[in-house]
N, C-alpha and C positions, 0 to 999 in steps of 0.2 A: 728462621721460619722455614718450615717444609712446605715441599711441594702440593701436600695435600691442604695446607694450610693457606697455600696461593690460591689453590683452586678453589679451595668454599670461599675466600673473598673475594675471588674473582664473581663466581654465581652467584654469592650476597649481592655483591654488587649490581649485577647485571638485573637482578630482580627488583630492586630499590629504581635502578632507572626506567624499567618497564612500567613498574607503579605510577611514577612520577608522570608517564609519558601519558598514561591514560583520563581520559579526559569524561566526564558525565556523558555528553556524547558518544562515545566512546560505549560507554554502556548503555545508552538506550540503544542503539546501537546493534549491538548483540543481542536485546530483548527483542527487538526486531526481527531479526536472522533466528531466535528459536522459536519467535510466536510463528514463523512461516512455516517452521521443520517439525513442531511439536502441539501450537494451539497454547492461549491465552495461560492454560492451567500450569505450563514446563515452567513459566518464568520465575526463578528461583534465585537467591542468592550465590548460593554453592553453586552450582552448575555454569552458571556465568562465570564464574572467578576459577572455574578449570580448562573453562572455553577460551580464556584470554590469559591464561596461564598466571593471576597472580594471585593475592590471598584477599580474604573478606575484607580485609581491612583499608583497600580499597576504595572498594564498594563503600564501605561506610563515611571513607572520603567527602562523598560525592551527594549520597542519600540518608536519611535516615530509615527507609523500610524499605521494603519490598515493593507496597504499593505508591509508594514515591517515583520508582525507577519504572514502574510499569504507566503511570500519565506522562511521566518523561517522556517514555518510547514513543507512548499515542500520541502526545504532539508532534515529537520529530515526524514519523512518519503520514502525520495528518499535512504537517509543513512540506513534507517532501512529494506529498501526493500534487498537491498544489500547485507547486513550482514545475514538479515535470511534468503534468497534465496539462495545467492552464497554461504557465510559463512556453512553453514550444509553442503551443498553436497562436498565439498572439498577432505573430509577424504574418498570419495567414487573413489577409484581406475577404476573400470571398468568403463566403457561410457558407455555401454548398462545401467547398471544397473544408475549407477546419472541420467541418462535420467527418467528413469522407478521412482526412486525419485522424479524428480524432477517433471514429471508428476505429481506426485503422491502429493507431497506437495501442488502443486497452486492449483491442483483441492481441496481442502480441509483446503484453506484459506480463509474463507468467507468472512468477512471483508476486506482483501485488494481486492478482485475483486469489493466492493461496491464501494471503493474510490478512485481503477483506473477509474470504469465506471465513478465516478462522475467528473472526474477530465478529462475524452475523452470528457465529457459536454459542460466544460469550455475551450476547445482547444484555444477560440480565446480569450483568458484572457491572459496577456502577460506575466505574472509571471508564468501560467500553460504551456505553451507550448515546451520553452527549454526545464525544466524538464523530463516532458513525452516524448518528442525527445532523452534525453541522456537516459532514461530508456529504452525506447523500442529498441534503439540502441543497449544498452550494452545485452539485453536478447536477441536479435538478432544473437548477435556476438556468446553469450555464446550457445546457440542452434549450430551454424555453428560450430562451434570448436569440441561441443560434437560431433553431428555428422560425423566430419571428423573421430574424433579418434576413431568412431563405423564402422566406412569404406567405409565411400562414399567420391565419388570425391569432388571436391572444388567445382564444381559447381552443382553438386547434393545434398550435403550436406547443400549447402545456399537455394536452392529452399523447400527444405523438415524445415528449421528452418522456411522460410517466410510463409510456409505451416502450422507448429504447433501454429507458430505464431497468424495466420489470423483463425483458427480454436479458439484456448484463444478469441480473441476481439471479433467474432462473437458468440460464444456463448455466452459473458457477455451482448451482445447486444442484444439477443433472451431472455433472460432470465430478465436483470434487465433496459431495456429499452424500447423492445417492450412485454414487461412484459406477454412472450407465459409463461404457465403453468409451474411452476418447477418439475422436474424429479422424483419421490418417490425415495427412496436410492437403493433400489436395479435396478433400470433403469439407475442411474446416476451412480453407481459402475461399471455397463457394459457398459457404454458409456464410463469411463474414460481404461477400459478396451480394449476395442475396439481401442480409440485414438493410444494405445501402441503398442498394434499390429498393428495395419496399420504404425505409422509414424518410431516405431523403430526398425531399420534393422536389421535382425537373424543374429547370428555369421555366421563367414562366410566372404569369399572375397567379394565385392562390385559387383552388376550385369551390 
């Protein structure tokens, strides 16, 4: 056997374990990381399977189409939105303060606001719009509840969540759609500043 006959079985090899190694998650996954770098439209099968260096055959492992591997992705990352959103603030007892959190964390997730924006893009993609319907739903609800237990009424509480709400979408909208100028940190420190004070109510009985 020659040496050049080690080395392609060698790289056979080595690519047969990569294959083996990669897991469905795995590829939503990467669908993930190009819907942030690229929008809903990149998710491709080829492009993927050059991104993770192995061949379609793979992929086809795992999915049978394309639009298979693309509700994969939006679950996982509907799942992971959950988990590190809600999941963290949990163990945070006071409402004022989870709120003050939880401001505090989405403004300073960069990547998921590129791949909710991209994914407001794709509203009318039919696999995109549940999803973002049962997300915006559930941060919705999670805003009103905080709120209630900061001390506003039921209906004061749900207009101030549709409020923090629509201020999140609008500004992802200002910034990575109608691509206005982004903040230098210390403008954007005091704007997320500013959001707190305004939206979240001082201790204290409800006015």
């Amino acid at each position: 056997m020659t040496a050049t006959t080690l080395s392609a079985g060698k790289s056979s090899a080595g690519k047969s374990e990569r294959v083996g190694r990669l897991s469905a998650d795995d590829w939503a996954q990467a669908a993930i990381d190009l819907i942030a770098e690229q929008g809903v439209s990149a998710v491709a099968v080829e492009p993927l399977a050059r991104r993770l260096g192995v061949t379609k055959g793979s992929f086809y492992w795992h999915f049978p189409s394309r639009d298979a591997l693309l509700v994969a992705a939006l679950e996982r990352w509907e799942k992971m939105e959950q988990e590190t959103v809600f999941g963290q603030l949990e163990a945070v007892a006071d409402p004022r303060e989870r709120l003050r959190a939880l401001f505090s964390m989405v403004a300073h997730e960069y990547k998921a606001h590129i791949i909710y924006s991209e994914l407001l893009k794709a509203l009318d993609h039919p696999a995109v719009q549940p999803v973002i319907g049962r997300v915006s739903e559930r941060r919705l609800e999670y805003l009103t509840a905080s709120f209630r237990q900061a001390g506003l009424g039921r209906d004061d509480a749900r207009n101030r969540a549709r409020l923090a709400y629509a201020a999140y979408v609008g500004f992802l909208q200002l910034n990575l759609q109608l691509k206005q100028t982004r903040l230098q940190h210390d403008e954007f420190e005091a704007y997320v500043d500013h959001m707190m004070e305004t939206l979240i109510p001082p201790p204290g009985p409800a006015s």
